[in-house]
DRENMIPA-654516 format. One record per residue (C-alpha): x, y, z; residue number from 1. Coordinates in steps of 0.5 Angstrom, whole numbers. Layout:
REM residues N
{u->X | v->Y | w->Z | resi->NUM} .
...
END
This chain:
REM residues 195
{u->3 | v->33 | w->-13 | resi->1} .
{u->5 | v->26 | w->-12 | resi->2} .
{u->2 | v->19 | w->-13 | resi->3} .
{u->0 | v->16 | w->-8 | resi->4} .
{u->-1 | v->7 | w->-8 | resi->5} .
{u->-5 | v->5 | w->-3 | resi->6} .
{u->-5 | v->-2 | w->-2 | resi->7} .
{u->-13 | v->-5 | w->0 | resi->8} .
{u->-18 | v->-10 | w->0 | resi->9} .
{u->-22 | v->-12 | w->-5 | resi->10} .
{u->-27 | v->-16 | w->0 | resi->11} .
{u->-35 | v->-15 | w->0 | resi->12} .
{u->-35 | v->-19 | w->6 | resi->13} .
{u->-31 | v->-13 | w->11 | resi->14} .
{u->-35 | v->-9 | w->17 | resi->15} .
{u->-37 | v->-3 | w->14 | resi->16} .
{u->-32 | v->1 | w->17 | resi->17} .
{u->-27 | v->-1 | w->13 | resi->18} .
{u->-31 | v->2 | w->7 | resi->19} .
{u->-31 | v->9 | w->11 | resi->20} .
{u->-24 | v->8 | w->13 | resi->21} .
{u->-22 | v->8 | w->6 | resi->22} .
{u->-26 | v->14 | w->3 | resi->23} .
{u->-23 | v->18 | w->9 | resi->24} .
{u->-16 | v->16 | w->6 | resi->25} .
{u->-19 | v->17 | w->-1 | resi->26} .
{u->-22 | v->24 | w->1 | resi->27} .
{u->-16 | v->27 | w->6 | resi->28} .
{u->-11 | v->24 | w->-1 | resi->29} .
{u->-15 | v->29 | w->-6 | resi->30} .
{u->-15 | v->35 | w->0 | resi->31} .
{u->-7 | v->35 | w->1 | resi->32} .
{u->-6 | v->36 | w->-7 | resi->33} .
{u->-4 | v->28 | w->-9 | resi->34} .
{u->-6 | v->23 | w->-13 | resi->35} .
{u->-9 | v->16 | w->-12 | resi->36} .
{u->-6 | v->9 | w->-15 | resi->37} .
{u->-9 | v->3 | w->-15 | resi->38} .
{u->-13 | v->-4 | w->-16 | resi->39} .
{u->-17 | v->-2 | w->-20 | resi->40} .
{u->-22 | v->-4 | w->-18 | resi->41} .
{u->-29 | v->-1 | w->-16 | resi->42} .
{u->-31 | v->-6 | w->-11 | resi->43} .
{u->-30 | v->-6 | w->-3 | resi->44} .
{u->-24 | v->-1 | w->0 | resi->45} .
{u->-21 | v->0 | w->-8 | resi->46} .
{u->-27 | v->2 | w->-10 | resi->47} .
{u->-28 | v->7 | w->-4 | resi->48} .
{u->-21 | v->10 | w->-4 | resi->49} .
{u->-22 | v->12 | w->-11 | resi->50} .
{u->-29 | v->15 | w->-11 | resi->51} .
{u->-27 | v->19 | w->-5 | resi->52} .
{u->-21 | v->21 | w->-8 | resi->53} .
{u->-24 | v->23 | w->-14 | resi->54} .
{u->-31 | v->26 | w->-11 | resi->55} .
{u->-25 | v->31 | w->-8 | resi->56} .
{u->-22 | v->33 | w->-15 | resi->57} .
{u->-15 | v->27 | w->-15 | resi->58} .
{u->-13 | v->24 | w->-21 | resi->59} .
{u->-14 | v->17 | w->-21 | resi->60} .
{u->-10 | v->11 | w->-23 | resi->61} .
{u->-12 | v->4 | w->-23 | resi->62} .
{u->-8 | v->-2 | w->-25 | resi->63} .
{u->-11 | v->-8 | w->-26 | resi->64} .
{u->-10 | v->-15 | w->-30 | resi->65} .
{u->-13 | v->-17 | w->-35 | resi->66} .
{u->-16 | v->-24 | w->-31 | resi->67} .
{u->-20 | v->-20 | w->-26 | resi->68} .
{u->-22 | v->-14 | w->-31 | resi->69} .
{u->-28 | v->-18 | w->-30 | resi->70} .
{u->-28 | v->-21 | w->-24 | resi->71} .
{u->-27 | v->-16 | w->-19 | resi->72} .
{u->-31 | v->-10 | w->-23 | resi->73} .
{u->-25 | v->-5 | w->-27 | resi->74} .
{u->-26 | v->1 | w->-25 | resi->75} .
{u->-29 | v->6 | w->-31 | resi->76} .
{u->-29 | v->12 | w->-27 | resi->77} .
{u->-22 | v->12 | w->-27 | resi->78} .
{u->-18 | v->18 | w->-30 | resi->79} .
{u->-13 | v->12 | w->-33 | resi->80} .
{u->-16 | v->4 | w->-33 | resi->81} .
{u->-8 | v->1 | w->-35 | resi->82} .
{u->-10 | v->-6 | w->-36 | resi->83} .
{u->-4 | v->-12 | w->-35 | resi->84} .
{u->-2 | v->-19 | w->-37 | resi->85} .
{u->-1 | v->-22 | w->-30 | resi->86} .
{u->-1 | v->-20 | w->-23 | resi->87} .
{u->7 | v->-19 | w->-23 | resi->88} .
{u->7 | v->-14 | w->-28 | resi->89} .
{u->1 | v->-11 | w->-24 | resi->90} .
{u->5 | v->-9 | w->-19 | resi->91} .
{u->11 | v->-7 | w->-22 | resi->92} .
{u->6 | v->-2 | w->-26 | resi->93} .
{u->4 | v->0 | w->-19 | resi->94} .
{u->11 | v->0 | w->-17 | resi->95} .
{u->13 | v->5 | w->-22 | resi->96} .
{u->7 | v->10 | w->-23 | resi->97} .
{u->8 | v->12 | w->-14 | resi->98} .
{u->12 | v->16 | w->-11 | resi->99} .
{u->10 | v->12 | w->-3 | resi->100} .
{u->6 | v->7 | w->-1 | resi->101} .
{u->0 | v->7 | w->5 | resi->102} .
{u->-3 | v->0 | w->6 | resi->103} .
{u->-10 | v->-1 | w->9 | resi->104} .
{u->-12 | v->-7 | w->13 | resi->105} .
{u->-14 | v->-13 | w->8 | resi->106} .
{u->-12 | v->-19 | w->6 | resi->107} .
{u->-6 | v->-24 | w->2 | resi->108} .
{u->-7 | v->-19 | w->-4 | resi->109} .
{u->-6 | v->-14 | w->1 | resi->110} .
{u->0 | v->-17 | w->4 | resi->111} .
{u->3 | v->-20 | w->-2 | resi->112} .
{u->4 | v->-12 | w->-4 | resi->113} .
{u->6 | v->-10 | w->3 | resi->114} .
{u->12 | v->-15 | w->4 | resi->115} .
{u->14 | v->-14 | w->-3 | resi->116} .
{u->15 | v->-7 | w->-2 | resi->117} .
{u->18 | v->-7 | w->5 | resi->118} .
{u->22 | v->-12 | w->2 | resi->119} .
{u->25 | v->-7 | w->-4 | resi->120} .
{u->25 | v->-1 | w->1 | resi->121} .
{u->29 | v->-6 | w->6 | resi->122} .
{u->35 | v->-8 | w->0 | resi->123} .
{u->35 | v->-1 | w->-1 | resi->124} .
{u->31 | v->-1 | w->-9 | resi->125} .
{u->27 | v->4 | w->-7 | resi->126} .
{u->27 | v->10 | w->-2 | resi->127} .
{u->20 | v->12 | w->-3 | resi->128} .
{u->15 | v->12 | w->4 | resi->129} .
{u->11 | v->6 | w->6 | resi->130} .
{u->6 | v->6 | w->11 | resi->131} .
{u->2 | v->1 | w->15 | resi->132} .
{u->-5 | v->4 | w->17 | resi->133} .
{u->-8 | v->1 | w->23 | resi->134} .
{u->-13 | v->4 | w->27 | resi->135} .
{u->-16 | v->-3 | w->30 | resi->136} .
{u->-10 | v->-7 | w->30 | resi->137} .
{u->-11 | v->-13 | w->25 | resi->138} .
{u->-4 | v->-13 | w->24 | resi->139} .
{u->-2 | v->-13 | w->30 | resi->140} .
{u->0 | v->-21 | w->30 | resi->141} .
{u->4 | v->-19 | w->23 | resi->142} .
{u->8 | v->-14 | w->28 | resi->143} .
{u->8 | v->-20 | w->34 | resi->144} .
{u->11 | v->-25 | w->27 | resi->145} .
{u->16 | v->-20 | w->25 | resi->146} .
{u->18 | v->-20 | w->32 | resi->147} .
{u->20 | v->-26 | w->34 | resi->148} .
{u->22 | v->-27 | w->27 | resi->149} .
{u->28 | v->-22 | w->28 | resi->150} .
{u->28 | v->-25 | w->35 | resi->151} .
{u->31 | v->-31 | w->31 | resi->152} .
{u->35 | v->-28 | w->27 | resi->153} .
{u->32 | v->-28 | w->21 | resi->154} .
{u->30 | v->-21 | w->21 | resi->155} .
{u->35 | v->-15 | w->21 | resi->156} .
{u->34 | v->-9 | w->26 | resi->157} .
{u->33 | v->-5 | w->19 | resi->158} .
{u->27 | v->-8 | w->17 | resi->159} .
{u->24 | v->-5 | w->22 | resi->160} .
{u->27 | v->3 | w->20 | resi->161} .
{u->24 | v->1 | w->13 | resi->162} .
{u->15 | v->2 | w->14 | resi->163} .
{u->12 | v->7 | w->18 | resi->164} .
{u->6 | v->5 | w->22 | resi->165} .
{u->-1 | v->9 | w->24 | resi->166} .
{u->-7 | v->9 | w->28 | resi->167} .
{u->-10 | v->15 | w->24 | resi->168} .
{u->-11 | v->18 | w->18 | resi->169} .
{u->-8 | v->24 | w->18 | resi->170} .
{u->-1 | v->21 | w->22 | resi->171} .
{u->-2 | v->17 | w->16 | resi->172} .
{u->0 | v->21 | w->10 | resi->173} .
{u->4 | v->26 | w->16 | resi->174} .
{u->8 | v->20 | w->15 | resi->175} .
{u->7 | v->19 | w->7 | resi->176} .
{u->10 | v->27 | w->6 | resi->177} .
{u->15 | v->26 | w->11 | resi->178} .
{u->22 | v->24 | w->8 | resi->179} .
{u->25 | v->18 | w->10 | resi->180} .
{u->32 | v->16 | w->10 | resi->181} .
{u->34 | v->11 | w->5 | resi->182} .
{u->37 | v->4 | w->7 | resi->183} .
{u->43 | v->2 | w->4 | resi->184} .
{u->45 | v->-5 | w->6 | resi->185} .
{u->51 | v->-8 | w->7 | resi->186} .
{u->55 | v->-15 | w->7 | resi->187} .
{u->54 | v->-15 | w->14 | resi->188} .
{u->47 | v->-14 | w->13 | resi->189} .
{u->46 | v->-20 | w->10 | resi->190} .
{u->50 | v->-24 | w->14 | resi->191} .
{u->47 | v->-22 | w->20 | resi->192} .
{u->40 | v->-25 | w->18 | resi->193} .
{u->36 | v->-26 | w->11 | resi->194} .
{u->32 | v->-19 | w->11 | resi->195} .
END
């Protein structure tokens, strides 16, 4: 079994659908053998996963600082509630308990984690999955800015081999099990352009 983070959002204020799209993530998690790592929140799309992926039987991981311990409402249920100093270090936790990476629609939390693990993967720090699940198209500026930021030149072509993206939940986690190379970065790389 392998831990799977997933990266989502924390928002009471999304369409309901998200919330669903969450507890089939949670639910098809528990069903393939994994476990779940995350916020540690028991609101919105965090809360959902991680009540449907334990309803299904998965161990759960939540990682949460200790400043919004009370603000977004730690998640007792837990199998294990870790609570860090700071949002740095929540990450980093988050980071080393994972074996991939799925991100839901969300937002700057939600993205601050998704660049920050595309950008690890993309150096070559890690070679554990990342996958984009995105049945309604939200990110679909996020891949238009991308584009046109390698356009430019400020974006390497190996940027892109580095995430996966999904329009469903199954072609998600296909896509978590499967192996993805390791990117290794080279001088040219980085004189070629920033990442």
């Amino acid at each position: 079994m392998s831990a799977v983070c997933v990266f989502c959002a924390s928002s009471s204020k999304i369409d309901p659908s998200y919330l669903e799209l969450a507890a089939e993530v949670g639910a098809e998690l528990a069903r393939r053998g994994h476990g779940l790592v995350s916020g540690g929140a028991r609101v919105s799309c965090m809360g959902a996963v991680a009540r449907a992926a334990r309803e299904g039987g998965a161990r759960t991981v939540g990682v949460i600082p200790e400043g919004l311990r009370d603000v977004e409402i730690s998640d007792e249920d837990n199998d294990e509630l870790v609570v860090t100093p700071d949002m740095r270090t929540r990450k980093g936790e988050m980071d080393r308990r994972s074996d991939a990476f799925l991100v839901l629609p969300g937002g700057i939390g939600t993205l601050e984690e998704l660049f920050e693990i595309w950008t690890a993967r993309v150096l070559g720090m890690h070679d554990k999955p990342v996958v984009i699940l995105d049945p309604t198209g939200v990110y679909e500026p996020l891949k238009e800015l991308m584009n046109g930021l390698a356009e430019q030149g400020f974006v390497r072509a190996k940027a892109f081999d580095a995430v996966s993206w999904a329009t469903t939940v199954p072609e998600a986690f296909d896509l978590l099990e499967r192996s993805q190379p390791r990117i290794e970065p080279t001088a040219e790389d980085y004189a070629e352009a920033e990442l």
